[in-house]
N, C-alpha and C positions, 0 to 999 in steps of 0.2 A: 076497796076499803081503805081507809086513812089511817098513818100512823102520827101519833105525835110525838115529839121530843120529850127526851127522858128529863127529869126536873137540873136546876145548876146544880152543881156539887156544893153540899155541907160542908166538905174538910177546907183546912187552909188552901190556899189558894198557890202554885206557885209564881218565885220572881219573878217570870219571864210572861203572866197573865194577870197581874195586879198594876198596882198604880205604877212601879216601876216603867212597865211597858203596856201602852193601851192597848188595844184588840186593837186588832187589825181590820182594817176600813175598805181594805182592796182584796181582793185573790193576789194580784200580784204578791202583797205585801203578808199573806196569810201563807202562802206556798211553803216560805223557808220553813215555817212554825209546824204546820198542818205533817209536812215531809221524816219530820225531825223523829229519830227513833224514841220507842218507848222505855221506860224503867223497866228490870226487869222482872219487877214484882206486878209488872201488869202483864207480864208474858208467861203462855201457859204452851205446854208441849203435845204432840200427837203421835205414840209411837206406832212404828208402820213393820211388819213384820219383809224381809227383803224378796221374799219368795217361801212358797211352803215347805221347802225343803231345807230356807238357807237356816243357818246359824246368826242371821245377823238381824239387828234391827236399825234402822234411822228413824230419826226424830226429829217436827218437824214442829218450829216456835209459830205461835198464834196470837193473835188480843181477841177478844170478845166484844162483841157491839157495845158494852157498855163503856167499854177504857175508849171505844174511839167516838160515843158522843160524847165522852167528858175532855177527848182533845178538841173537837168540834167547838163547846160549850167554853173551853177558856181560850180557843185561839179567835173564835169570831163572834162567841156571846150566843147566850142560847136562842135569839130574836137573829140572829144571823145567820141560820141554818137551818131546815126543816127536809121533809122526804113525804113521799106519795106509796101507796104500795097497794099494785091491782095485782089479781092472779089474771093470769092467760090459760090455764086448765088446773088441771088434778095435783098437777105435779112441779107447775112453775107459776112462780111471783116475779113479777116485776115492780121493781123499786125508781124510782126518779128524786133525787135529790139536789138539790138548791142549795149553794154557799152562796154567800154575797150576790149573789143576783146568775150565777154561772150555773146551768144544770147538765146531768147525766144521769142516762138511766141505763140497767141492767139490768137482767135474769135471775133468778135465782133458782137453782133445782131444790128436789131433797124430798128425803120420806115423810115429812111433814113440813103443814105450814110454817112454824117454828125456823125450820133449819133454811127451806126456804126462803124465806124474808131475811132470815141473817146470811145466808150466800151473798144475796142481790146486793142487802145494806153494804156488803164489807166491798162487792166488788163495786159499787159506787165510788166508795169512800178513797179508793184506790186510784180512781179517777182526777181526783184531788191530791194526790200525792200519800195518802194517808196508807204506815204500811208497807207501800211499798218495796223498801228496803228487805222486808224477810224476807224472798225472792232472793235477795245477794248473798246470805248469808251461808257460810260453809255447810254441807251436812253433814249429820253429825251421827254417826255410826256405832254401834251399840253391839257387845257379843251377850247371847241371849244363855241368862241363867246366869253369867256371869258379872255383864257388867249394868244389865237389866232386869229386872223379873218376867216372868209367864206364867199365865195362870193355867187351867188344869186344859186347858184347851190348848194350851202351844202360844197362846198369843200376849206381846207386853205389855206391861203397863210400867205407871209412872209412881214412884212413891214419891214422901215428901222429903223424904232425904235427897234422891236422884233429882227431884224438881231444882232444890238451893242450888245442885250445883251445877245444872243444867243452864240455870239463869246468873250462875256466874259467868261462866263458859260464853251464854249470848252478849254479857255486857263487854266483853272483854272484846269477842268480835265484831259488834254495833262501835266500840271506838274506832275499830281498824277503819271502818267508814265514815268515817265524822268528814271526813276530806270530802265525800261525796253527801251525803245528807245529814250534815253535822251532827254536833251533840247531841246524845240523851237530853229529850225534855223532861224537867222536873213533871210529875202528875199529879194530880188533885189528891193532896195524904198523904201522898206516897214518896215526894222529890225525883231525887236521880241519880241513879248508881245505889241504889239503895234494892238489893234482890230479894229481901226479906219479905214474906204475905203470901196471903190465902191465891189457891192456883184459880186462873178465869174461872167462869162455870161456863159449861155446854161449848164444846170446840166451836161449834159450826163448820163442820168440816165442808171445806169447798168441793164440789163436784168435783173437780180437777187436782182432787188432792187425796192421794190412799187413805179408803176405808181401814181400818185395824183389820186386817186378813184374818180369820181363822184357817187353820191348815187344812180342813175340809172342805174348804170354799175354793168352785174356781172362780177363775177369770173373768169380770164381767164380759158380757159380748155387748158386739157394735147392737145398737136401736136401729131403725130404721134409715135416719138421716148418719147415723157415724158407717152404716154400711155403704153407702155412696161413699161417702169423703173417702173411705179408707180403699174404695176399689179406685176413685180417682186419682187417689194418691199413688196407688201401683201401676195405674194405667202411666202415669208419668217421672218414673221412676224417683220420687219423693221418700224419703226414705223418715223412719219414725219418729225420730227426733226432730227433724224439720218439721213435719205436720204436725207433732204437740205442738209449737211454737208457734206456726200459721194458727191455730185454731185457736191460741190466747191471744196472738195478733186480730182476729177474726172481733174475739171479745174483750179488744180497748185493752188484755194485760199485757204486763210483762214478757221477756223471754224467759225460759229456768234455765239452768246447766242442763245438759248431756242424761247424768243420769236420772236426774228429777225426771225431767220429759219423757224419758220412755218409761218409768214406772206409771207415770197420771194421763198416760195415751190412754191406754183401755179406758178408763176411766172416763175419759173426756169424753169417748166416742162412743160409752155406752147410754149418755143424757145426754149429747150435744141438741141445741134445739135444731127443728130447721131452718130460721134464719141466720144462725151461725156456722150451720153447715154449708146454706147456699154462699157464704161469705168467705167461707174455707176456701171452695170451692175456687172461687172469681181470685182469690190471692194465690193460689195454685199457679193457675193460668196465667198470670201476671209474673210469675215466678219464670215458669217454664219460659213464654215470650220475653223475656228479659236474658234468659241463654243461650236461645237462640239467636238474638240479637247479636251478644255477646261473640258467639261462634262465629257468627256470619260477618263480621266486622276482623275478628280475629283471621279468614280466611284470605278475607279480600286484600288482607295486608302481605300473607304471606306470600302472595301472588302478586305482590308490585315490586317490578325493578327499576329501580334508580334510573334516568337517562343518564348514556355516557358521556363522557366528557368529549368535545369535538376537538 
């Protein structure tokens, strides 16, 4: 089935996509734009319970497919961007999406078409730089009943008070990276540095990104394909943090920190497809023969003497 581009944006337009500064003509020249962090009245939070036992929540900043085809629509014009989106079965869409003449495509899981179409869209978009960035962002830790609510279930949520100053808190660490993907981009409405607005609607939570636990839920298990990767992974002493990482490496992402990756392991390896798993897999192997290498090189040295001097 086909998707098409959401209509230009109504509201004012910002400096940096008006006549001051054209749209950008190239990828090259759309990258810095497309890369650039959001305001954070377009960024909306996901709290993640730490464990069912623990005391603690992290929370974890999002945009919504609509704030990223309105960066789409003012950095390359909405005639400059478009997207495809087939399903592969029951449970996964694949999205292919086109900037300036450049494509990539991606998966998307989820319990519905809905969530899967935004998976694929968002990990496309990420492809393009778009995003990005939350990846780098500290996490940000929450003591539950105290410095977060939970509802009758054990699990948190987000008020609107805790959102303002959630989104103070991201604007203040999206500067600390400006060195690496500069300024906050003004947003269509909304400018920059300005955290005030209504929270995204619908997380779209990524496969590889903690469902809200309830304390009664366990642990998703491996699918079929994450129970290979993960016997792979022990057959070769890969340990669980590396293999989240392979297996966003596998899927054109990011790396996370340490502890992100062993919370969205389960996770990963309970949808992984099996073309990301066979890929896991082959970057495994590449890993391993790269240590050996490593070793074997390392060996031959310690076993060489100097000739002596005559």
């Amino acid at each position: 089935m086909k998707s098409t581009n959401g209509a230009a944006p109504t509201g004012a337009g910002p400096p940096r996509a008006t006549n001051r500064t054209p749209r950008a003509r190239s990828l090259k020249d759309a990258r810095r734009l497309l890369a650039a962090p959001f305001p954070g009245a377009c960024v909306g939070y996901l709290p993640n319970r730490l464990g069912p036992n623990s005391q603690w929540a992290a929370v974890f900043p999002y945009v919504d497919v609509a704030a990223i085809q309105d960066r789409l629509d003012q950095v390359v014009g909405p005639d400059g961007w478009g997207h495809n989106v087939a399903a592969l079965d029951e449970t996964t869409l694949v999205v292919m999406m086109t900037v300036l003449g450049a494509e990539h495509s991606e998966v998307g899981q989820g319990s519905d078409r809905w969530s899967q179409s935004a998976n694929a869209f968002k990990r496309c978009a990420r492809h393009f730089g778009i995003g990005r960035y939350l990846t780098q962002l500290p996490i940000v830790r929450l003591k539950l009943g105290e410095q977060i609510p939970v509802n009758g279930k054990g699990s948190p949520y987000i008020t609107d008070k805790l959102l303002e100053q959630l989104r103070g808190t991201y604007e203040r660490q999206a500067r600390e990276l400006e060195d690496r993907f500069g300024a906050i981009l003004p947003h269509p409405g909304v400018g920059a540095g300005e955290h005030e607005g209504e929270p995204p609607t619908h997380p779209e939570v990524e496969p590889d990104a903690l469902a809200p636990l309830d304390t009664r839920t366990a642990e998703p298990q491996p699918n079929d394909d994450g129970g290979r990767v993960k016997r792979h992974a022990a057959e070769n002493s890969v340990d669980d943090t590396k293999l989240a990482n392979l297996i966003r490496e596998a899927s054109g992402q990011d790396t996370l920190p340490p502890a992100r990756a062993l919370m969205a392991l389960p996770h990963m390896l309970a949808r992984i497809p099996a073309p990301i798993a066979d890929k896991t897999i082959e970057l495994i192997n590449q890993s391993q023969n790269k240590e050996h290498a490593s070793a074997a090189a390392g060996e031959d040295f310690a076993g060489y003497e100097p000739p002596t001097a005559a």
